[in-house]
SETI-183101 format. One record per residue (C-alpha): residue in three letters; chain; x, z, y. Coordinates in nm, 3 decimals. Each point is the difference from the previous one (the first is absolute). Layout:
ala,A,X,Z,Y
...
! end
This chain:
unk,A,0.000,0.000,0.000
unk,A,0.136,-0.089,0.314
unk,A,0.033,0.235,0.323
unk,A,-0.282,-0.235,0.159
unk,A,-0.235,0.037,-0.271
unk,A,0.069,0.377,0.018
unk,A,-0.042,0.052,0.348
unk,A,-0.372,-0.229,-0.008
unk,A,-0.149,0.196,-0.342
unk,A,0.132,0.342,0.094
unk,A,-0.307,0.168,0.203
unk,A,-0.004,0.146,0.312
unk,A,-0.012,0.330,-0.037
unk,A,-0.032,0.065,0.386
unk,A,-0.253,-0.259,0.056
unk,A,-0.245,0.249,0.188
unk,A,0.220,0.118,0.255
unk,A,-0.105,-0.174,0.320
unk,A,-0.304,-0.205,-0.221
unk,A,-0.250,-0.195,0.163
unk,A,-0.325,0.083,-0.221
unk,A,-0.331,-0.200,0.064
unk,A,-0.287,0.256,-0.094
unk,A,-0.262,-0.197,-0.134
unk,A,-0.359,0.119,-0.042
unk,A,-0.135,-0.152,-0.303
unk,A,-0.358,-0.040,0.072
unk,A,0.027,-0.177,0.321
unk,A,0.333,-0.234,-0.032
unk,A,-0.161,-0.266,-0.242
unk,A,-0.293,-0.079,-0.199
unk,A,0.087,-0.266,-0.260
unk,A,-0.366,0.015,-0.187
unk,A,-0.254,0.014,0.254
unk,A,-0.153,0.348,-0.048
unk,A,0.102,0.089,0.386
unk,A,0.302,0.282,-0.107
unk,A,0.329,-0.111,0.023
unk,A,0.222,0.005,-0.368
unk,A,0.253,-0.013,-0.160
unk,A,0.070,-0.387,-0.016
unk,A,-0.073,-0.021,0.343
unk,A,0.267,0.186,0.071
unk,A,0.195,-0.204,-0.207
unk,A,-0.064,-0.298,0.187
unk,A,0.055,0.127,0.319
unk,A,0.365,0.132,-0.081
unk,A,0.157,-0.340,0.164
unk,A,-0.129,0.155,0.322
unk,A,0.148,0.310,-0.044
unk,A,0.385,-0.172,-0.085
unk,A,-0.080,-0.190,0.274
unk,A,-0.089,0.254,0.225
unk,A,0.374,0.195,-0.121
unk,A,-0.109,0.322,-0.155
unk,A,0.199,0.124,-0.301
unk,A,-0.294,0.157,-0.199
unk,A,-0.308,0.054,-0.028
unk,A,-0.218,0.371,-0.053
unk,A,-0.299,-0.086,-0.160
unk,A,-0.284,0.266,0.013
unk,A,-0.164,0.085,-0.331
unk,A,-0.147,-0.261,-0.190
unk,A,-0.079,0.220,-0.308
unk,A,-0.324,0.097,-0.174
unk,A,-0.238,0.187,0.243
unk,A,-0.307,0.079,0.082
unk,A,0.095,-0.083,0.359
unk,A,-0.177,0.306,0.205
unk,A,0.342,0.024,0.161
unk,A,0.071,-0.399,-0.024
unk,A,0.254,0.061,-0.297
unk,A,0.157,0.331,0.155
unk,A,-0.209,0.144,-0.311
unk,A,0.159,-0.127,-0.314
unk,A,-0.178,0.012,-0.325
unk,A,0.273,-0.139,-0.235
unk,A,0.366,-0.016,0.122
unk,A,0.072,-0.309,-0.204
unk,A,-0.155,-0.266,0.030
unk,A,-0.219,-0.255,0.250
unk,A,-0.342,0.031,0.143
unk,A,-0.177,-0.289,-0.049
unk,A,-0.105,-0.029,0.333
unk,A,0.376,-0.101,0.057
unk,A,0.071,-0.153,-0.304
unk,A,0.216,0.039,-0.348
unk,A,0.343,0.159,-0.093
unk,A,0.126,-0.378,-0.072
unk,A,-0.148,-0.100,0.343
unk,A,0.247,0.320,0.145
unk,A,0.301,-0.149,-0.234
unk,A,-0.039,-0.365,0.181
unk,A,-0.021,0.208,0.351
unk,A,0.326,0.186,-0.103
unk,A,0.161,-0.318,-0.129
unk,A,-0.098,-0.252,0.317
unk,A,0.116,0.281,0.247
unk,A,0.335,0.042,-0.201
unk,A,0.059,-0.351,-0.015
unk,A,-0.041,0.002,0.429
unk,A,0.265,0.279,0.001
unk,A,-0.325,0.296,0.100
unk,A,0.064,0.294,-0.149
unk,A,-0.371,0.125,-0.138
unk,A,-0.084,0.404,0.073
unk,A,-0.320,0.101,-0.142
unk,A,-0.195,0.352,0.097
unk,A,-0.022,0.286,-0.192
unk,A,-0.314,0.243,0.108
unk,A,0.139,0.298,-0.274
unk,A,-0.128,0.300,0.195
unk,A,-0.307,-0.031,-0.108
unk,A,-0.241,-0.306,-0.192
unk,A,-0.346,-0.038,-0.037
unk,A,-0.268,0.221,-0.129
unk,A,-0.087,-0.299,-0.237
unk,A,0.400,-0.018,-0.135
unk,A,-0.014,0.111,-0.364
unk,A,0.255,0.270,0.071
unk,A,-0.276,0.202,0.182
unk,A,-0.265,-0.115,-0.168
unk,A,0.161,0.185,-0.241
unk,A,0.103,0.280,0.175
unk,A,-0.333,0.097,0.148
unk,A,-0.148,-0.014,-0.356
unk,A,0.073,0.355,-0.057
unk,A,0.261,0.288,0.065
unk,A,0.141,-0.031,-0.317
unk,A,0.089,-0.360,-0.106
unk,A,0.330,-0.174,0.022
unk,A,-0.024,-0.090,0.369
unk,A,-0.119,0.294,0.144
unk,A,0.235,0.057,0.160
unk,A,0.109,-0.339,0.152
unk,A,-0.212,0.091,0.313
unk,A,0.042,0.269,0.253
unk,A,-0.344,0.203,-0.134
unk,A,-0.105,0.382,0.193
unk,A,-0.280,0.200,-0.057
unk,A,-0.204,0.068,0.319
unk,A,0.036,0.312,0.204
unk,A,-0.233,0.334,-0.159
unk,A,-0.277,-0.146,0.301
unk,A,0.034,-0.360,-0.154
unk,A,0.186,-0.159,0.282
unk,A,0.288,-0.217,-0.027
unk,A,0.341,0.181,-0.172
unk,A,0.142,-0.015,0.392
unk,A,-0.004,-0.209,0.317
unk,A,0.143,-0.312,-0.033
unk,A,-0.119,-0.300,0.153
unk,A,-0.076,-0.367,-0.110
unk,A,0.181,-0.286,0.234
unk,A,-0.313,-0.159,-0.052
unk,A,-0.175,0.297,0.143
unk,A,-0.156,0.304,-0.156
unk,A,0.110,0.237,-0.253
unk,A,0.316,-0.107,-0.210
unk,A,-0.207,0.154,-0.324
unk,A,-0.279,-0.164,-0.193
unk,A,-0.251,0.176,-0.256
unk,A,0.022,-0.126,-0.336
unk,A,-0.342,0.132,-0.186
unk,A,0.195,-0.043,-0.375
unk,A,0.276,0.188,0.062
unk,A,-0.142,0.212,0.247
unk,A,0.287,-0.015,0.228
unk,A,0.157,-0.181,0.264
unk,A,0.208,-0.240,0.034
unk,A,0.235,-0.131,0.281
unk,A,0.010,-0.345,0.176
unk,A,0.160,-0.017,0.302
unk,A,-0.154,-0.341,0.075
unk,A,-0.377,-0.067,-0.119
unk,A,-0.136,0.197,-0.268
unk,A,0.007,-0.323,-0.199
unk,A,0.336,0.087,-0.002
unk,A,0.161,0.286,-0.140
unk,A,0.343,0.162,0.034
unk,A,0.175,0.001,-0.343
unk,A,0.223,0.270,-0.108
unk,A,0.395,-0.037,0.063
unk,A,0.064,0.292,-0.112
unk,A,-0.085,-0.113,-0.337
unk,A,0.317,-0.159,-0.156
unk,A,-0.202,-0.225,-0.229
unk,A,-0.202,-0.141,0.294
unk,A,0.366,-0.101,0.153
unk,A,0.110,-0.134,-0.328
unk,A,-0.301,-0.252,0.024
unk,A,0.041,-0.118,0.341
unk,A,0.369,-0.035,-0.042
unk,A,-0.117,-0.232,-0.341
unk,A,-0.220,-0.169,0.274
unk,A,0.316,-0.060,0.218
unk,A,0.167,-0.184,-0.269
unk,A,-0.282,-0.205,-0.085
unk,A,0.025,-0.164,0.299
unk,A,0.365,-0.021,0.021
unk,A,-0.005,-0.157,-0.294
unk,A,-0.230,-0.250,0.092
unk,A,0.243,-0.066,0.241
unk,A,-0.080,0.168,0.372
unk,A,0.303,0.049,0.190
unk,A,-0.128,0.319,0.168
unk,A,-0.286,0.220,0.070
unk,A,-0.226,0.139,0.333
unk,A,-0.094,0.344,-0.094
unk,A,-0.282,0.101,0.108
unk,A,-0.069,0.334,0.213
unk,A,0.282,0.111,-0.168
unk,A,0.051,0.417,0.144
unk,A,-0.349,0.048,-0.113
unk,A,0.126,-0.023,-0.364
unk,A,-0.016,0.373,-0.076
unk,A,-0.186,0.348,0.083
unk,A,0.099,0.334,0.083
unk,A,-0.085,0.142,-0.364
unk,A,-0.121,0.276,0.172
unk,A,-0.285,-0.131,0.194
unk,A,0.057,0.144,0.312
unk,A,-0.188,-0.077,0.331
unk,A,0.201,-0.228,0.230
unk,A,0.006,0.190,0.348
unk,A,-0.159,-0.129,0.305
unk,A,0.132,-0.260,0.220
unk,A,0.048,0.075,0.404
unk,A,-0.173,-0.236,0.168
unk,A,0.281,-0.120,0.221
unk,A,0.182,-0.086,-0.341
unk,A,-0.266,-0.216,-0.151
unk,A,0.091,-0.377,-0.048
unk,A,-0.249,-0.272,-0.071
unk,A,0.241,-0.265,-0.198
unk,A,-0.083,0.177,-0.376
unk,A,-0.403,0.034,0.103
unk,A,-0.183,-0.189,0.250
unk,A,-0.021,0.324,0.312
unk,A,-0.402,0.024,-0.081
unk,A,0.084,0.171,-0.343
unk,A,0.074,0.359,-0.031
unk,A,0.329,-0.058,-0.296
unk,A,0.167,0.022,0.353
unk,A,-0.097,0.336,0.019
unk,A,0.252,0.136,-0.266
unk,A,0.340,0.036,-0.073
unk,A,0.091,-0.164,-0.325
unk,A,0.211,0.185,-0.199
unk,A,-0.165,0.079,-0.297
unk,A,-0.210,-0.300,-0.079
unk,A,0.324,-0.211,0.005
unk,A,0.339,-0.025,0.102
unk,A,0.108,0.200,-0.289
unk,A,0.367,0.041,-0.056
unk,A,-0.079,-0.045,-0.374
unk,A,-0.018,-0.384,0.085
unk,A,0.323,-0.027,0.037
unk,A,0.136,0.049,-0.368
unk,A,-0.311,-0.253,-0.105
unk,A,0.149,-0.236,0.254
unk,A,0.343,0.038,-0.138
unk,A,-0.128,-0.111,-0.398
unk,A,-0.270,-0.295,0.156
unk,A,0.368,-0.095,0.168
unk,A,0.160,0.024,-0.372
unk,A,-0.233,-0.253,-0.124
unk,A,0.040,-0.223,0.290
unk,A,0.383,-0.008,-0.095
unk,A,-0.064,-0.095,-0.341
unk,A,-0.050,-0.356,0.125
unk,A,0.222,-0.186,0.249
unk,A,-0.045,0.006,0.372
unk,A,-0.366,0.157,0.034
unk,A,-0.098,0.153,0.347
unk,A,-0.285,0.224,0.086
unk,A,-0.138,0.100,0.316
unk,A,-0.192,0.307,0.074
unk,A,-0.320,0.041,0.222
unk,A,0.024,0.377,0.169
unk,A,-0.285,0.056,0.156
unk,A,-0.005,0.320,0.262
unk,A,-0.057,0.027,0.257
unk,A,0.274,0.313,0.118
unk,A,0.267,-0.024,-0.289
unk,A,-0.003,-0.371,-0.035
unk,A,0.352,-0.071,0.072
unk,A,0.115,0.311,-0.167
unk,A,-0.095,-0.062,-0.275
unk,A,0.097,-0.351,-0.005
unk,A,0.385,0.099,0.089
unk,A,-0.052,0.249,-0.364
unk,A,-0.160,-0.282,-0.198
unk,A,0.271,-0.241,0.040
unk,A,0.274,0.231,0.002
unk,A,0.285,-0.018,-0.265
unk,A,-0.064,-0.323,-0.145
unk,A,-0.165,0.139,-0.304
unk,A,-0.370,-0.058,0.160
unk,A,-0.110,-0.204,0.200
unk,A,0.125,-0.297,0.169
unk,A,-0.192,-0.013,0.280
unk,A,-0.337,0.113,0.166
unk,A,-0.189,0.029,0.299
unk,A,-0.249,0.219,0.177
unk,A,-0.267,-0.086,0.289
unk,A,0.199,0.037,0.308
unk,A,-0.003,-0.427,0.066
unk,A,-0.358,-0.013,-0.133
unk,A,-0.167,0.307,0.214
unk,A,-0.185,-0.077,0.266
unk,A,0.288,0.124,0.282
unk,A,0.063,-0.291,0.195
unk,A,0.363,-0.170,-0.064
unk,A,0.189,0.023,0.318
unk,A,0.362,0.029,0.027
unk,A,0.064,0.397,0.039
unk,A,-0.197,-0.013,-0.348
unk,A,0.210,-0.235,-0.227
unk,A,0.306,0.145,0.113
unk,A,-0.155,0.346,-0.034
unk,A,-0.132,-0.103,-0.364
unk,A,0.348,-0.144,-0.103
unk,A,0.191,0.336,0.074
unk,A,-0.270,0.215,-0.161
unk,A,0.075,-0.185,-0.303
unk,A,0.372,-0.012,-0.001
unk,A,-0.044,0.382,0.115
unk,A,-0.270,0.110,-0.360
unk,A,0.194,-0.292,-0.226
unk,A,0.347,-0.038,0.069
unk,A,0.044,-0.118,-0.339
unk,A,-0.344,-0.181,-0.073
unk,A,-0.116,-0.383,0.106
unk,A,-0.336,-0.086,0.150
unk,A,-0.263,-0.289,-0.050
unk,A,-0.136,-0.045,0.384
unk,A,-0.328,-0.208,0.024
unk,A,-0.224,-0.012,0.301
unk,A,-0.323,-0.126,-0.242
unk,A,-0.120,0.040,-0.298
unk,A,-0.357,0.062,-0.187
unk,A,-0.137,0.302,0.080
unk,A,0.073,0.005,0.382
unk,A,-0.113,-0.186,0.328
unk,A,0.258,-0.343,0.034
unk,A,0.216,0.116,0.273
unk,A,-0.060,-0.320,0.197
unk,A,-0.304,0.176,0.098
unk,A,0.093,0.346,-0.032
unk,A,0.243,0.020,0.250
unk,A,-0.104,-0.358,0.177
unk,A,-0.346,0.083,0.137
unk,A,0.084,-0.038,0.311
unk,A,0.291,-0.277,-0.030
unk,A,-0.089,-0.376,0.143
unk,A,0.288,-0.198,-0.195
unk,A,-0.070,0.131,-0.345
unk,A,0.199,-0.302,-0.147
unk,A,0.285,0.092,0.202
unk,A,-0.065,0.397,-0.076
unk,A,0.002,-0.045,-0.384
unk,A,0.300,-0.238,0.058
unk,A,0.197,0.267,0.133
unk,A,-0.154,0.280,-0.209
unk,A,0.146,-0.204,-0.320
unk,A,0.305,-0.020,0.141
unk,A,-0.002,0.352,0.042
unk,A,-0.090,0.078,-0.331
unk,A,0.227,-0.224,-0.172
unk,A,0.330,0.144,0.168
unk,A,-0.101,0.345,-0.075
unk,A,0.286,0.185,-0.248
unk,A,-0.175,0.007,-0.304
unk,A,-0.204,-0.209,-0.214
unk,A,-0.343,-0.178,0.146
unk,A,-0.345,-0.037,-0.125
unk,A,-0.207,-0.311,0.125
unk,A,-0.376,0.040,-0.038
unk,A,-0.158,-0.378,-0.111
unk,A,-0.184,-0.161,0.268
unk,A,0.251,0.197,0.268
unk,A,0.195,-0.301,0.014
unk,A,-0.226,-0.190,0.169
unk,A,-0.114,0.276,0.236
unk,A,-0.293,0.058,-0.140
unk,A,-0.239,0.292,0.224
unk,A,-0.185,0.244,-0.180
unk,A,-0.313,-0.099,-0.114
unk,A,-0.365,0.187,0.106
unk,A,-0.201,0.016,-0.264
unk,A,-0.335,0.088,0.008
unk,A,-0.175,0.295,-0.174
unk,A,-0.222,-0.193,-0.237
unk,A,0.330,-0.232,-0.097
unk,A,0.210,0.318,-0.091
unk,A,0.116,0.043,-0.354
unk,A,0.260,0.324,0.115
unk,A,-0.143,0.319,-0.161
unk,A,0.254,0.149,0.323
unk,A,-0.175,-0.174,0.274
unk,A,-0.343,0.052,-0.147
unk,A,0.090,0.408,-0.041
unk,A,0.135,-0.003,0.369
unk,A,-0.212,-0.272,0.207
unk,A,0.003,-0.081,0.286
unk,A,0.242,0.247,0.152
unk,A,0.247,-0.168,-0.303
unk,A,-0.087,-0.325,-0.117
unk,A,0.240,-0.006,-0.300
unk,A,0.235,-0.203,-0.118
unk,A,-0.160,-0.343,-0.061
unk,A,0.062,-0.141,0.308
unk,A,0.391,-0.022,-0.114
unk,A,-0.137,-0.136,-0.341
unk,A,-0.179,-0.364,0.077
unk,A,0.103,-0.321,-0.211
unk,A,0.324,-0.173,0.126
unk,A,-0.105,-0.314,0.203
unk,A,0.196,-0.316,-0.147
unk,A,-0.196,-0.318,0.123
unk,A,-0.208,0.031,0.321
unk,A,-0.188,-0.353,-0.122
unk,A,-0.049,0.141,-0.330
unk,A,-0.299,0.219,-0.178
unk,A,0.055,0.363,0.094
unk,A,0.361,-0.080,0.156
unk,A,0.117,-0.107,-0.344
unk,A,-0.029,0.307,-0.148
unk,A,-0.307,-0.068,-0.236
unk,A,-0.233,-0.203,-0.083
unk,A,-0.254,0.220,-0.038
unk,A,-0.325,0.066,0.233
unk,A,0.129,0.314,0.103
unk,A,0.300,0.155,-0.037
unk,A,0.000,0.413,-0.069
unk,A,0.094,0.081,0.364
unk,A,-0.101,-0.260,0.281
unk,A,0.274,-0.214,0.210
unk,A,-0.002,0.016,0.342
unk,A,-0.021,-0.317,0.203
unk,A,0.303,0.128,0.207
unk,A,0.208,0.014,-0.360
unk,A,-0.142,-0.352,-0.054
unk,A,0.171,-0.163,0.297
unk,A,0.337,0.210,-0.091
unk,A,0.032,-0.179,-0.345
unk,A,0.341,-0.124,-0.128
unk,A,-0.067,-0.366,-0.030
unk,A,-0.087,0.079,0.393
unk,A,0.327,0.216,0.078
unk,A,0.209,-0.225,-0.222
unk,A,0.249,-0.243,0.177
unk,A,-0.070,0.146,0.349
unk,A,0.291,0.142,0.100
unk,A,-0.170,0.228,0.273
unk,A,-0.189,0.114,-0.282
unk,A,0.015,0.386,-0.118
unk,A,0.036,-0.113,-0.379
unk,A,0.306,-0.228,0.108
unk,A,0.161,0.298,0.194
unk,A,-0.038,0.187,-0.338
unk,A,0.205,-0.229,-0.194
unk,A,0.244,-0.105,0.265
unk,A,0.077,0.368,0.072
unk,A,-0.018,0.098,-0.371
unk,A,0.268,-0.325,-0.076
unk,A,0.206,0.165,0.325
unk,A,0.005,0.323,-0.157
unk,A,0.169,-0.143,-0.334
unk,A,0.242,-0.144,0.181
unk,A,0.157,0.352,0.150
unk,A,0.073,0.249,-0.302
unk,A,-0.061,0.271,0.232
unk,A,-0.353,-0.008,0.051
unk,A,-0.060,0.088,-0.336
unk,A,0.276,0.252,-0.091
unk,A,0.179,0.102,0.296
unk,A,-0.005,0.362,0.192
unk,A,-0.220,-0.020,0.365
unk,A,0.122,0.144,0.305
unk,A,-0.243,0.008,0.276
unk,A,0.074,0.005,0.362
unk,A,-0.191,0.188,0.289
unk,A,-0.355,-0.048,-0.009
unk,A,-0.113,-0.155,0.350
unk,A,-0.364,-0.007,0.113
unk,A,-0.091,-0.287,-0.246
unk,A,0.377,-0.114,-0.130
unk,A,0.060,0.076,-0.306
unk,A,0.367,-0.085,-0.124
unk,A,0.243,0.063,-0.307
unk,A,0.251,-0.110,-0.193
unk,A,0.000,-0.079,-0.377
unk,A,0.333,0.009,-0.130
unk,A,0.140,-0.145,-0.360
unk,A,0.426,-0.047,-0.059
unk,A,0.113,-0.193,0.265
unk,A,-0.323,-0.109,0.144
unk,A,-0.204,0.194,0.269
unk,A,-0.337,-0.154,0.133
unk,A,-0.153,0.104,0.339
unk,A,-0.361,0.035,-0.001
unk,A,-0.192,0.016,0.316
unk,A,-0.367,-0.025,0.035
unk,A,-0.275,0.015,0.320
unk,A,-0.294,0.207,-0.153
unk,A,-0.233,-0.129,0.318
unk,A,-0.190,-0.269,0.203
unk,A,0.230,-0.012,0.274
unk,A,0.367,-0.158,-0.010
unk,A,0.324,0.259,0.003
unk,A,0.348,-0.019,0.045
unk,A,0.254,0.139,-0.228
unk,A,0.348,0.088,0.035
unk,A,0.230,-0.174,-0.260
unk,A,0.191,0.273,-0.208
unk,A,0.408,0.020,0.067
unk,A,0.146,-0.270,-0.225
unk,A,0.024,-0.308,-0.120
unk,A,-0.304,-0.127,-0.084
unk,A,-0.135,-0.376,-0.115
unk,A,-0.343,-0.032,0.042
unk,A,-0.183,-0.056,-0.292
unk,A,-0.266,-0.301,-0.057
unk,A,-0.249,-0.097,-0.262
unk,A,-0.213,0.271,0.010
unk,A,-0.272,-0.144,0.201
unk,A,0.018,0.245,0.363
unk,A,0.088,-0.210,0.361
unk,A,0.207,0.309,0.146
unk,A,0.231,-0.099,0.242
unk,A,0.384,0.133,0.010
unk,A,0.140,-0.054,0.426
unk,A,0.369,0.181,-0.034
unk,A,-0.088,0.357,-0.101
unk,A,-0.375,0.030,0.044
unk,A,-0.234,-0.114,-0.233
unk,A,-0.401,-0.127,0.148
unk,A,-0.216,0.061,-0.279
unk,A,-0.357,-0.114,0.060
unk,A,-0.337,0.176,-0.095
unk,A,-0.002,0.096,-0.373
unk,A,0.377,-0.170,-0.045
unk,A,0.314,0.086,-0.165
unk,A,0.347,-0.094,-0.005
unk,A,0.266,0.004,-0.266
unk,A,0.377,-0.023,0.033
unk,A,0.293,0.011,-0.247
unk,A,0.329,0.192,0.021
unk,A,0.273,0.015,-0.290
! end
């Protein structure tokens, strides 16, 4: 074998670090038979856009068996395919097609907690006694009847659900349809790790784990103490919903996790370069305990909490001031940054309501994104700008919005079909009457066939910038310095080896001028932003950026 062939079949082992992943909600990217929900040869199909677009994998959510009261959040069998999506040979030609584009395929795992229809708890809830008893995190009620304490249900209410059979509760931190299974258990571990390489060895390159620090319980039961109200943060639960009102220590965040993440991390190094990433979700520990679950290499390789996809507005003072807070909680640990995804508001309107030039705005806020140190997550659809969608009450499928309308409308409005061909039936994306969620006529005019080949277009910015960003290593694995936050400047430098790239950026609607850093500096082109360089100052214009060179 030579030293060529070597170096192209040996795997790269590193292939996350500084990844561009392409999150891609299954039920709305492509319908391939006409029954108005995407699937899993739609996605198939669409993959050319996806190399095209630059991305380096693709997160799929779940696809597997499910009764679908949480849209596949609720798995009833770990392995295999709903047929609402397709087969296990349809999810072999997916893996195979994205493979043979160079995409690296990373599929979700939903493993702290399934369905109430999975045949684990069917099982479980059966009887005290039985095989699976204890597979589920069961309590009897208080001596008055009442739930075994007070925790709370993201999805509102208690966190505890009467089962009549076993005359006890049970736990589901999400809906009751939905219940918490039992960590502590070391067969229940042993069959989700089996579940792991099931996949693997159907050939994923990596995993999305999903609410991943609610994995365990304090044994104990404890209540979780209240919350001051100048603490409370609305990026885990929507502000209307009272899980705001407690500190979460007991219903999860458990330092037990960490010795489950360490063996989940064992099986991932069974095969050759697999890569997990980890969503934290907390609202006042997120970072923390981020920086613990990628410590030591021996757990994760990356995650990421909510502080790009709360509702804070992105200014500035507050991506320097997020960058430092991680660096500060995980000097050690590497994050996945994404501005998007499916279960909040797309930032173009979250922090855009008021912007004129939202083309230009997500322009810039791409840019921004994709020079962050870290790995990125791109939300389908948010490379062509798309707005978030309003959907009305009668039109809602979200058991979230429906719990919380109208102050919280849920999370459909980030969930509508992907809009391929503005001439076509239902923007290409079925051919069916009605698709599950409606399109809006303002996604309809966005399409790609409309975007692609216009260079002024926010889809062409996307790939141009993405193509820039492969061309400078250290983008995707270099260290960031930032300089002084002014007003709306935000600047730093992302340094790899020899090569240190200045990033500067205008986060407004007006034009500023920049100072150029000391040194020598060749201004960089092919990213797709008209700043001007005159001597030492540089004249960005509303929502621009600039990018120089130096090494």
């Amino acid at each position: 074998m030579t030293a060529l062939s070597q170096t192209i079949e040996t795997p790269d082992a590193d292939w996350w670090r500084g990844a561009v992943i392409y999150q891609i909600y299954p039920r709305s990217y492509q319908d391939s038979n006409g029954d108005g929900v995407g699937d899993l040869k739609g996605i198939t199909a669409r993959l050319p856009h996806i190399a095209a677009l630059g991305a380096d994998a693709i997160w799929i959510s779940p696809f597997f068996p499910s009764p679908m009261k949480d849209f596949g959040y609720d798995v009833s069998n770990y392995a295999d395919v709903d047929p609402m999506f397709g087969t296990l040979s349809e999810f072999d030609a997916l893996i195979a097609e994205a493979h043979r584009l160079k995409i690296k395929v990373m599929i979700d795992l939903v493993i702290s907690h399934s369905s109430d229809q999975h045949a684990w708890f069917i099982e479980s809830r059966s009887s005290r006694f039985n095989p699976k008893a204890d597979w589920y995190v069961w309590a009897d009620a208080k001596p008055d009847g009442t739930p075994p304490n007070n925790w709370l249900s993201i999805f509102g209410g208690s966190a505890w659900a009467w089962d009549p059979t076993r005359m006890q509760y049970y736990l589901h931190n999400f809906l009751t349809s939905q219940p918490d299974m039992n960590l502590h258990n070391a067969e229940v571990q042993d069959a989700l790790l089996d579940v792991v390489r099931f996949w693997l060895k159907r050939g994923v390159d990596g995993f999305r784990l999903d609410t991943i620090n609610f994995y365990f319980h304090d044994k104990e039961l404890r209540d979780n103490p209240a919350l001051a109200p100048e603490r409370r943060n609305a990026s885990t639960a929507p502000a209307v919903n009272p899980y705001n009102f407690q500190e979460h220590i007991y219903d999860k965040n458990r330092p037990e996790n960490l010795e489950f993440l360490k063996r989940f991390r064992a099986v991932l190094n069974e095969f050759p370069a697999i890569a997990a990433v980890g969503e934290v979700g907390d609202s006042q520990r997120g970072l923390e305990i981020v920086g613990e679950y990628t410590s030591g290499g021996d757990k994760m390789q990356m995650c990421y909490a909510f502080e790009f996809l709360a509702p804070d507005m992105l200014t500035a003072e507050r991506v320097a001031e997020v960058q430092h807070a991680f660096a500060a909680a995980a000097p050690e640990g590497w994050a996945c940054w994404a501005f998007s995804n499916h279960d909040v508001v797309r930032h173009v309107s979250r922090w855009g309501a008021d912007v004129h030039d939202r083309d230009a705005f997500a322009k810039l806020l791409a840019a921004i994104l994709l020079t962050q140190r870290g790995s990125v997550c791109i939300y389908q659809g948010e490379e062509l700008g798309l707005t978030e969608a309003d959907i009305a009450y009668g039109d809602l499928q979200d058991p979230y919005g429906i719990q919380f309308w109208p102050e919280f409308k849920g999370r459909d409005g980030c969930r509508t079909p992907m809009v391929w061909d503005d001439h076509a039936v239902l923007a290409g994306f079925s051919s069916a009457e009605k698709p599950w969620l409606p399109i809006p006529v303002e996604h309809q005019i966005r399409a790609v066939n409309v975007q692609q080949g216009d260079q002024s277009s926010v889809l062409e910015q996307y790939r141009r910038f993405l193509a820039f960003r492969r061309q400078h290593p250290a983008f995707a694995k270099g260290e960031i310095r930032f300089l002084p936050v002014h007003g709306n400047l935000l600047g730093y430098e992302r340094s790899l080896g020899n090569e240190t790239v200045l990033c500067l950026f205008n986060m407004s609607a007006e034009p500023v001028a920049a100072d150029l850093p000391e040194g020598d500096w060749t201004v960089l082109e092919g990213h797709g932003f008209d700043s001007v360089a005159e001597a030492n100052t540089i004249n960005l214009p509303a929502w621009g950026a600039f990018f120089a060179r130096r090494g």
